[in-house]
C-alpha positions in Angstrom: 47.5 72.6 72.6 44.4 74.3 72.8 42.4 71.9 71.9 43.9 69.2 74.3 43.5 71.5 77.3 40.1 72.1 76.5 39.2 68.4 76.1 41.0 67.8 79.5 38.7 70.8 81.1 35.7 69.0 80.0 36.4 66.0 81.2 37.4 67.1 84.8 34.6 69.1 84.6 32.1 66.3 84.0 33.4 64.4 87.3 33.9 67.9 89.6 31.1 70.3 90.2 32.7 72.4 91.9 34.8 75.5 90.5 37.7 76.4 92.7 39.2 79.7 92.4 42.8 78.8 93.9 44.6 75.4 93.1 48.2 74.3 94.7 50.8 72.2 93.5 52.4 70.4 96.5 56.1 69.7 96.0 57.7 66.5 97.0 57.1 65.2 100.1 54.8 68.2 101.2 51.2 66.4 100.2 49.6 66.3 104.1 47.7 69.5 102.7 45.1 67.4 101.7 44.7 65.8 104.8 43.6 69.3 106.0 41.0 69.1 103.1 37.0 68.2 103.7 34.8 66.9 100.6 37.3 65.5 98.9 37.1 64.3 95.2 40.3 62.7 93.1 40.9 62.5 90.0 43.9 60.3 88.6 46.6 61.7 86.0 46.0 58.6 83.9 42.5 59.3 83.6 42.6 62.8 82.4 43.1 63.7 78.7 46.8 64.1 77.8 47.7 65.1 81.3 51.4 63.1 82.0 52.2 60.4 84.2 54.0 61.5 87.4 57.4 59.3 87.8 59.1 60.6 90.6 58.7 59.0 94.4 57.1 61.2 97.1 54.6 62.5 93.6 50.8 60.7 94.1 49.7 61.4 90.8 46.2 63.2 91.6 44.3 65.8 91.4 42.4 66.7 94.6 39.3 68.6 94.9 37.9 69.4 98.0 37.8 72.2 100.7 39.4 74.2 103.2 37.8 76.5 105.8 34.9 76.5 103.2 36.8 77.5 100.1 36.9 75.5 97.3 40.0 74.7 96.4 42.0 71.7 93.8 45.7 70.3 94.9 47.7 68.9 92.9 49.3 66.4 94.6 52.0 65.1 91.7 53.4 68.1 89.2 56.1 67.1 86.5 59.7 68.0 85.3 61.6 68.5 83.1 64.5 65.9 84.2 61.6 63.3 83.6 62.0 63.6 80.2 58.6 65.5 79.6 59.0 68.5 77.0 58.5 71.5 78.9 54.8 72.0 77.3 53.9 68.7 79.3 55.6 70.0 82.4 53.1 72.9 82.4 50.1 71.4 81.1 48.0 71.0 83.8 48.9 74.8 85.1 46.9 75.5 81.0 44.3 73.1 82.4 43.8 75.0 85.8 43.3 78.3 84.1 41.0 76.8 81.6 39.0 75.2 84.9 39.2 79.0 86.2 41.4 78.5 88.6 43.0 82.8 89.2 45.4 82.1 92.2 48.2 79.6 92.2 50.1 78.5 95.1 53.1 76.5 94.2 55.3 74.7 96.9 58.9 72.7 96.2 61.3 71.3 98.1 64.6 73.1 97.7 68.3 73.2 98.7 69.5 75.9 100.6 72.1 78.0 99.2 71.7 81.7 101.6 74.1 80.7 104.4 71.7 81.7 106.7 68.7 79.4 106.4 69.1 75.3 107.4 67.1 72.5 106.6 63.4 72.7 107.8 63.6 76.2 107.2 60.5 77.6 105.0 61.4 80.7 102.1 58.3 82.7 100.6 59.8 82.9 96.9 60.6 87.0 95.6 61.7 86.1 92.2 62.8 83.1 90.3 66.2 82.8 87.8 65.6 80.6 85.2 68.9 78.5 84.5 66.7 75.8 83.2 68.3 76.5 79.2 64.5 77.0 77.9 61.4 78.6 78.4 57.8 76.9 78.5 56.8 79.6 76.4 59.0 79.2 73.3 57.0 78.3 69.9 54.0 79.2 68.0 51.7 81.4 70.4 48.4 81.4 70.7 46.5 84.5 71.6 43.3 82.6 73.6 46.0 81.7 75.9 47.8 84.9 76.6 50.5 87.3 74.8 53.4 87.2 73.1 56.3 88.8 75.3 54.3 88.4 79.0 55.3 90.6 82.1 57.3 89.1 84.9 58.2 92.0 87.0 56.1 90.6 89.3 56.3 86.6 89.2 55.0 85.8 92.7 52.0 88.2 93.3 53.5 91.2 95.6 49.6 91.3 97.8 49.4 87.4 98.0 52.8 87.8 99.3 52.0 90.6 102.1 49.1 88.5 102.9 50.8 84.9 103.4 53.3 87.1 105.5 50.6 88.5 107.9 48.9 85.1 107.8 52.2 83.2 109.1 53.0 86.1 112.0 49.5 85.7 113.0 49.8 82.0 113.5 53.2 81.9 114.6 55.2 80.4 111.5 58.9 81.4 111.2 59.6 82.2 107.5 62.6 83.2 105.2 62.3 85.1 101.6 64.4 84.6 99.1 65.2 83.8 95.3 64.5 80.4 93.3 66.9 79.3 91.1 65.4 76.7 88.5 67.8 74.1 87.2 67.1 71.0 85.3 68.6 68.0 87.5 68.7 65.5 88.0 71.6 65.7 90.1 72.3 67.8 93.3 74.5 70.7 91.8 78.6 70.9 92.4 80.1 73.4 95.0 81.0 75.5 91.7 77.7 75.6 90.6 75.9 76.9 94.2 78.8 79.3 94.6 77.9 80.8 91.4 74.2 80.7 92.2 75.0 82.5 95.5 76.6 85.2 93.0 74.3 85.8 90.7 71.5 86.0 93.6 69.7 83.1 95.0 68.9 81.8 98.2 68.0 78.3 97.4 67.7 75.8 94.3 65.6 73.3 92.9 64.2 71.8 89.6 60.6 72.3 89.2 58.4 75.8 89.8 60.4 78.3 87.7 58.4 76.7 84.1 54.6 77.1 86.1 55.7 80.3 87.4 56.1 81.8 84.0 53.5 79.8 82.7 51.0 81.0 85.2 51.8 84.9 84.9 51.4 84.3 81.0 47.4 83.0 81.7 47.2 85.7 84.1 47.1 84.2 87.5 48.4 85.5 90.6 51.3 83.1 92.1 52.1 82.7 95.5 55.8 80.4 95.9 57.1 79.5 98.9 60.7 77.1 99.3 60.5 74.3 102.1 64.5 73.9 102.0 65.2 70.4 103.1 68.7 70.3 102.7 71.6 73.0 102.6 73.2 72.8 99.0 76.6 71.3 97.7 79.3 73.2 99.8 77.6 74.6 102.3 78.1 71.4 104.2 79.7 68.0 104.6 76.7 65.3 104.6 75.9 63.5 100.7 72.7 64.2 99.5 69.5 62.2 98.6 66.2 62.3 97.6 65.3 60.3 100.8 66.6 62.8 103.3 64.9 65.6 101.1 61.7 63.6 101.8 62.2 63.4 105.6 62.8 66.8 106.0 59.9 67.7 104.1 57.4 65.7 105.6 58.9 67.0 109.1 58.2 70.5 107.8 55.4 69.5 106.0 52.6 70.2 108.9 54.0 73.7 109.7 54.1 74.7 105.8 49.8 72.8 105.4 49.0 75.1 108.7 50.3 78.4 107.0 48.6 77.3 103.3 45.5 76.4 104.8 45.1 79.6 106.9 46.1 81.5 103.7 43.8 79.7 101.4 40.9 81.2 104.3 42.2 85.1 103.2 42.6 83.8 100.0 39.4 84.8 98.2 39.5 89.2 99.4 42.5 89.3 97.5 
């Protein structure tokens, strides 16, 4: 594994210049960030060493490097599951790649179903803590030291002062915002009523089936995660309407230009913290 991240480093590193410090991973449907971007330089998946193939509709399959308010930043405008059949070391690959292209902060967005009775669709959740339901752990198997240690902390998944400062960002701008816990499951199916009622038990506020395996993957390299929920639909049971991934993208692209406007103004603070 090393060695492949290192070899994918060097070659994104031969074809970027630049050296971003922060890097996001847009969820589905929520890729109008890199409109907001100036300088812009891709790079496709396919072209990268070992880097996976993104499957999965409302994915572009790219990284983007480029600029924001003057910071130097790289989106990821694509990231990979687990339901695609990737083992979970190819689902968090390119987080290894990041930190080996010194990437320290991580901001990682996802479209999610609701499951806190309170929230509705449109409705955007800076993530508290994450419950992994997803059967494995990105970290399971030989470990190697250059990357990080054994038995990593997550008492503090999602950064605690990236969090304060994405909250004083959105009530300076004006962006209404929920917080909550992420529940990780595989998919690829929307979940039964059983299944979100036991969710709501056990303590989340919304669902989905990506970001729980980058989040732990990212603490164990030692970045600093930011996660915030865009919930596009209200899960199984908590209303009457069928779910699909088309709908999910609609809403998401709706709330899309609300949830670029808070990123981008956070990605400006960014850097001091």
């Amino acid at each position: 594994m090393y060695e492949k991240v290192i070899d994918a480093a060097q070659y994104i590193r031969s074809r970027e210049a630049a050296a971003p410090k922060i890097a996001v991973i847009l969820g589905s449907g929520l890729g109008e960030l890199v409109d907001a971007a100036t300088d812009k330089h891709y790079i496709d998946y396919k072209n990268i060493p070992n880097f996976p193939k993104s499957t999965v509709v409302g994915h572009e399959g790219q990284l983007v490097f480029g600029k924001i308010a003057g910071v130097n930043v790289v989106m990821m405008q694509g990231r990979f599951h687990f339901y695609e059949g990737y083992p979970m070391a190819d689902v968090v690959y390119p987080v290894f790649v990041l930190r080996q292209l010194g990437v320290e902060k991580l901001v990682v967005t996802n479209a999610a179903g609701g499951i806190n009775p309170s929230f509705k669709p449109g409705d955007l959740m800076l993530i508290k803590d994450f419950i992994n339901l997803f059967g494995t752990n990105p970290l399971i198997g030989a470990n190697d030291e250059r990357f990080g240690p054994r038995f990593p902390d997550m008492s503090e998944p999602y950064n605690l002062k990236l969090i304060a400062a994405a909250k004083e960002v959105a009530n300076k701008i004006g962006v209404a915002y929920q917080e909550g816990v992420y529940v990780g499951v595989t998919g690829p199916y929307y979940e039964t009523a059983a299944e979100i009622r036991y969710m709501g038990k056990i303590g989340a506020d919304a669902v989905g089936m990506s970001t729980v395996p980058e989040t732990i993957v990212a603490n164990y390299l030692g970045m600093k995660v930011l996660g915030i929920s865009c919930i596009t639909n209200m899960a199984t049971g908590l209303h009457q309407e069928k779910h699909s991934h088309e709908k999910v993208l609609e809403t998401a692209k709706n709330a899309s230009q609300t949830l670029c406007r808070w990123v981008a103004e956070f990605i400006t603070v960014s850097e001091s913290i």
